[in-house]
C-alpha positions as CSV (number, residue, x, y, z in Angstrom):
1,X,6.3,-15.1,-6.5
2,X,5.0,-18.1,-4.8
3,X,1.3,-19.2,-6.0
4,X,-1.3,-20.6,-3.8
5,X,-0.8,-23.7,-5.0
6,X,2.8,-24.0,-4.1
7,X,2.5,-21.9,-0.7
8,X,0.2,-25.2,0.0
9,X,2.4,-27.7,-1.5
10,X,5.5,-25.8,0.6
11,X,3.1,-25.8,4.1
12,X,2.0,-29.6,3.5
13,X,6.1,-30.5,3.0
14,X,6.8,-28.5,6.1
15,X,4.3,-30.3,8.2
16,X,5.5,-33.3,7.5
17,X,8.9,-32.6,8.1
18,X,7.6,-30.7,11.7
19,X,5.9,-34.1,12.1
20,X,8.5,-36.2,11.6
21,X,10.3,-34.3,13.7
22,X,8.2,-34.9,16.4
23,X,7.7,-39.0,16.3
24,X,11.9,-38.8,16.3
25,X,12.3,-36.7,19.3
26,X,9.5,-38.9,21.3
27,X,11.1,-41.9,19.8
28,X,14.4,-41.0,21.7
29,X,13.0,-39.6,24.8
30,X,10.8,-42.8,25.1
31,X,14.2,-45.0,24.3
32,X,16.3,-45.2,28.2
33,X,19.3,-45.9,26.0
34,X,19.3,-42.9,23.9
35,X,22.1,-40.7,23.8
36,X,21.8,-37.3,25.7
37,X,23.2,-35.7,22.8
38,X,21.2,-37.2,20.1
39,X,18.0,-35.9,21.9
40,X,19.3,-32.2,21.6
41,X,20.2,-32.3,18.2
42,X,16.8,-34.1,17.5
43,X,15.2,-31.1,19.5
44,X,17.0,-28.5,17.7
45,X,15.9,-29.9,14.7
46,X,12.3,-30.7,15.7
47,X,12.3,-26.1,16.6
48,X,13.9,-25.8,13.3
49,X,11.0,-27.5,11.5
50,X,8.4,-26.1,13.6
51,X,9.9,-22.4,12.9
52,X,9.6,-23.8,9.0
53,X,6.0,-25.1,9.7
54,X,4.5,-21.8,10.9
55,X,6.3,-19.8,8.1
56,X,4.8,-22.0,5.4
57,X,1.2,-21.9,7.0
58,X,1.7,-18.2,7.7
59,X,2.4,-17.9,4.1
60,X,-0.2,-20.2,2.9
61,X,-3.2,-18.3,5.0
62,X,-1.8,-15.0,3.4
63,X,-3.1,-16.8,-0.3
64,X,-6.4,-18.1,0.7
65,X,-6.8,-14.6,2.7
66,X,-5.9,-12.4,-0.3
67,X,-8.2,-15.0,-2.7
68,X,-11.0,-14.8,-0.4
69,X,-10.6,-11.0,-0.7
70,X,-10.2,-10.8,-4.4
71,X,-13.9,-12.9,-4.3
72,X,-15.2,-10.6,-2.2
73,X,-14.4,-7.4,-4.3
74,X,-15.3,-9.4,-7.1
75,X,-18.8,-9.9,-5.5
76,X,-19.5,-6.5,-4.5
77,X,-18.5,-5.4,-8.1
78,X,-21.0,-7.7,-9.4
79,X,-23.8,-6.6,-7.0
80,X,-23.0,-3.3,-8.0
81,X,-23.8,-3.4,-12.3
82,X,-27.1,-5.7,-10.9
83,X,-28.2,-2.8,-9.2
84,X,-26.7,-0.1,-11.9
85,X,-28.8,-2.2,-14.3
86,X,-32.2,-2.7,-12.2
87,X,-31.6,1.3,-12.0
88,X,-31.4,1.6,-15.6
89,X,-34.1,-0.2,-16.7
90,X,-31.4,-2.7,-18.1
């Protein structure tokens, strides 16, 4: 299983790639020159990476939401033996 540190690690290597991607495909489309051709297969690739991107971030936001929840239990647990305490005189 994939740890929070490498979900980021994966998400911040799939933006890049997404954001390369990008620069390439308005490179081309900015060039009058370029090849029709080139441009689809640079667009085909730039949907590739952006399907990669949201995967990664999707997976990345399913860490820190399952962290923040394990705080949060953690939390109420720890609100919970205060108040056992106070109750018990402790």
């Amino acid at each position: 299983m994939m740890t929070a540190r490498d979900a980021e690690m994966a998400y911040r290597r799939a933006f890049d790639e997404f954001a390369r991607w990008v620069e390439q495909v308005q490179f081309l489309q900015a060039n009058p020159t370029a090849d029709r051709n080139t441009i689809e297969t640079a667009l085909l690739e730039l949907e590739r990476a952006r399907a990669a991107y949201h995967q990664r971030r999707d997976e990345w936001a399913q860490h820190l939401l399952q962290s923040s929840r394990d705080s949060y239990h953690i939390a109420l647990q720890d609100q919970d033996e205060d108040r056992l305490c106070a109750t018990q005189g402790r």
